[in-house]
C-alpha positions as CSV (number, residue, x, y, z in Angstrom):
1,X,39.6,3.3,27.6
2,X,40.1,1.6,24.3
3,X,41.7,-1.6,23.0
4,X,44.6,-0.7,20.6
5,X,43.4,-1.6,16.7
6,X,44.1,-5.2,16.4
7,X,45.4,-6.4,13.2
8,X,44.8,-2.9,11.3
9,X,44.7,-2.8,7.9
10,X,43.3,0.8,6.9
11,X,39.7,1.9,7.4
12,X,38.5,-1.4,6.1
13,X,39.3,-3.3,10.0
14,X,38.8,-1.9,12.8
15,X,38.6,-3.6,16.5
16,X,35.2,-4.4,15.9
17,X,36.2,-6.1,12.7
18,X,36.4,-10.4,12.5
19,X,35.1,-10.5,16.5
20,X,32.2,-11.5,18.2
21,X,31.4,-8.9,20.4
22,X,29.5,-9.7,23.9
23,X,28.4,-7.0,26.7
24,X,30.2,-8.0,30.3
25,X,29.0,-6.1,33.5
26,X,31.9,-5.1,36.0
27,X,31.9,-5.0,39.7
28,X,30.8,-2.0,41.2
29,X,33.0,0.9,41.1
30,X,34.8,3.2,38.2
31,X,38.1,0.8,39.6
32,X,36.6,-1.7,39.2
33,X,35.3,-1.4,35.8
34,X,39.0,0.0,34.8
35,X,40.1,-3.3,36.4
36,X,37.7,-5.6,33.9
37,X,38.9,-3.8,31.0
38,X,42.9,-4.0,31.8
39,X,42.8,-7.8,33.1
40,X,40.5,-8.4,30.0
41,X,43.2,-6.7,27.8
42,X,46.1,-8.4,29.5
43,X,44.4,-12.2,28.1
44,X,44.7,-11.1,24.5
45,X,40.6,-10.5,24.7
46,X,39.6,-7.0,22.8
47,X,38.3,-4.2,24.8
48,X,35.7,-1.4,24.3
49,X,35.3,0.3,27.9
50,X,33.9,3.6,26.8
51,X,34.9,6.3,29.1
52,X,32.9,10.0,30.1
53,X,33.6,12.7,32.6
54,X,31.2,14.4,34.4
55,X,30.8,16.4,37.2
56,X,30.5,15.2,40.9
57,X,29.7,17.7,43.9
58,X,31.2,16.7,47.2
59,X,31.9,18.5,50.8
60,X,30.3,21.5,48.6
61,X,32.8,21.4,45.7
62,X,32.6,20.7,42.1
63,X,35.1,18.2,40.7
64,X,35.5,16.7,37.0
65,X,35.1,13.3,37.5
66,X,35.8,10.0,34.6
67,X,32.5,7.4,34.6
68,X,32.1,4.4,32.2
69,X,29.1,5.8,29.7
70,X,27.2,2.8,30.2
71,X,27.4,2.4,33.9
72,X,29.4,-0.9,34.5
73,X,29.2,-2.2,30.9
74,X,31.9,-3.4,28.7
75,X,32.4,-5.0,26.1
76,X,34.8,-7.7,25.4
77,X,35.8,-9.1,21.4
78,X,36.6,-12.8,20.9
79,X,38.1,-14.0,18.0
80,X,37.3,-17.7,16.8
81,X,40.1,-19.0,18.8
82,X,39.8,-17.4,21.9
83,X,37.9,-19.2,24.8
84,X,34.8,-17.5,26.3
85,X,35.3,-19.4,29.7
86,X,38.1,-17.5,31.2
87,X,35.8,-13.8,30.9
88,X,33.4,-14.7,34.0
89,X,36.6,-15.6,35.9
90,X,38.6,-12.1,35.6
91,X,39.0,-9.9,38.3
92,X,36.9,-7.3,38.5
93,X,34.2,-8.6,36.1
94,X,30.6,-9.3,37.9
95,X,29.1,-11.5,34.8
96,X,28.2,-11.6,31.4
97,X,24.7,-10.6,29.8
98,X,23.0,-13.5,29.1
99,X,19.9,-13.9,27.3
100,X,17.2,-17.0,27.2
101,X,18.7,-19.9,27.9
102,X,21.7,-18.3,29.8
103,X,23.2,-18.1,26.4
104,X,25.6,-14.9,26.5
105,X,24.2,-12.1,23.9
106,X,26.1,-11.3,21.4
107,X,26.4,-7.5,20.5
108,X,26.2,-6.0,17.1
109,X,29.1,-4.0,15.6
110,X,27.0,-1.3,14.1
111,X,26.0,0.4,18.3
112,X,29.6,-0.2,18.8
113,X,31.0,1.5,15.8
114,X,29.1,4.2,16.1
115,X,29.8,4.7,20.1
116,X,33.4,4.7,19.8
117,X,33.0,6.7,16.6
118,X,31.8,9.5,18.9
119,X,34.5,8.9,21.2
120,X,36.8,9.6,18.8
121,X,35.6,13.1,18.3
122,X,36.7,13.7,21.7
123,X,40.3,15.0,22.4
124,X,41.6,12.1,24.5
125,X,38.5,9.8,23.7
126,X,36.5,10.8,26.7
127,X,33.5,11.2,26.0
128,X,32.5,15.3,28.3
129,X,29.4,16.0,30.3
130,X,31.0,18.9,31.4
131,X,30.7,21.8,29.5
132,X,29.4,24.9,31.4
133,X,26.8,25.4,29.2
134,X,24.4,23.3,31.0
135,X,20.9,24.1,30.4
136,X,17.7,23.0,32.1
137,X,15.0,21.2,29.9
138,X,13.4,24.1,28.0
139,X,10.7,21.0,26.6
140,X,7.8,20.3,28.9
141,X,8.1,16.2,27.9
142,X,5.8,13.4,29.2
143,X,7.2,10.5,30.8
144,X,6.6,7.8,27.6
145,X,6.9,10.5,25.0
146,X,9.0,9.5,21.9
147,X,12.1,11.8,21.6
148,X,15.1,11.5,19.3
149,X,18.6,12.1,20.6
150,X,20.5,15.0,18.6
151,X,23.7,15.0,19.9
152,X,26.3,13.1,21.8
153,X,27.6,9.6,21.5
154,X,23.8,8.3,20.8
155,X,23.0,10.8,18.1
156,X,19.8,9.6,15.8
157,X,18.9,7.2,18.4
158,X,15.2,7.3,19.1
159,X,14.2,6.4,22.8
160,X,11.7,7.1,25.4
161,X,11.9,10.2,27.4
162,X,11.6,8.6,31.3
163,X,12.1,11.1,33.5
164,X,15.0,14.7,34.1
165,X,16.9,15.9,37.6
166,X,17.6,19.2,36.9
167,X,20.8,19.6,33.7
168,X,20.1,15.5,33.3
169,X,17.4,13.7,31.1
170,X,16.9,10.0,31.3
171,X,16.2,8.1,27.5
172,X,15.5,4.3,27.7
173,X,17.1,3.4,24.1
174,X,16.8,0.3,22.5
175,X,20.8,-0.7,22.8
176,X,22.8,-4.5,22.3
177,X,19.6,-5.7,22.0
178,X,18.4,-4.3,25.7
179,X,16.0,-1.3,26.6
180,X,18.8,0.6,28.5
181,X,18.2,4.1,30.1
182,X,21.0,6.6,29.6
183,X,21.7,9.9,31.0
184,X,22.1,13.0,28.9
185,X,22.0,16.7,28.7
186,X,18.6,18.3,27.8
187,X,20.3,19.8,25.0
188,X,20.8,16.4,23.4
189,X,17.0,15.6,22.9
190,X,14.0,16.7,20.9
191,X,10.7,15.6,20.6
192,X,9.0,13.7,18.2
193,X,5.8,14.8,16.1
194,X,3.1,11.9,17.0
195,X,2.8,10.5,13.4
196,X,-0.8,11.5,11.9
């Protein structure tokens, strides 16, 4: 779930373009999180609520199911008029990241742009975890061991490899400033040469 281009004008703006950018943190619950992002949108604030399907098995059945990609976070554009006090008060948000001081953390462009850049590639900007090519880690990895992401909407990140459940890997990646672990397919990753 995207914000329309605000102001467009060609490749050189874009809805990352003349914002500051800040990550917010939804209530829990995929309706929930689609609630931030449309009550958000409805104040004139922009919107990056990154979207992925995956699948969920319940009462023994396999079902394509849409998940934010970040969990429960969003992120939310202000331009230098709008005011950041009405964003903590919208339905369905939880609260904003804040860093020392309780100062709310801004969040660089570039992670963004490149995010929704692999959302584009997707067909209806979805970003899918469920292709039935699923494939259990063929790497023996250490918990700790450096490992750079190939593929997928974090490609040429560099992270930590912290743990995998069967066709998912957990990478702690250095994102908006945060050390956030993300969930992947083992086909995504490969390890890193220690450097001599």
């Amino acid at each position: 779930m995207v914000a329309p281009d605000v102001g467009y004008l060609g490749a050189q703006m874009d809805i990352f373009s003349d914002a500051e950018w800040f990550a917010v943190v939804s209530h829990v619950g995929t309706e929930k999180y689609e609630l931030a992002a449309k009550e958000l949108g409805r104040q004139g604030y922009r919107v990056f609520a990154p979207m992925c399907r995956r699948e969920r098995r319940h009462a023994g059945k396999v079902e394509a199911v849409l998940r934010p990609l970040f969990d429960r976070y969003l992120f939310v554009g202000l331009t230098p008029e709008q005011p950041f006090h009405p964003i903590t008060n919208t339905r369905g948000v939880a609260f904003v990241v804040r860093g020392l001081g309780g100062v709310p953390c801004r969040v660089s462009h570039i992670p963004l742009r490149r995010v929704k850049s692999r959302c584009d590639a997707f067909e209806d900007g979805v970003i899918d975890y469920t292709p039935s090519k699923r494939k259990e880690l063929s790497v023996a990895l250490q918990k700790g061991q450096p490992v750079r992401i190939s593929s997928g909407p974090f490609a040429d990140f560099v992270g930590i490899f912290a743990g995998a459940s069967g066709s998912v890997v957990q990478v702690v990646i250095d994102l908006f400033g945060r050390q956030t672990p993300v969930s992947m397919e083992p086909q995504d990753i490969e390890a890193l040469q220690a450097a001599a």
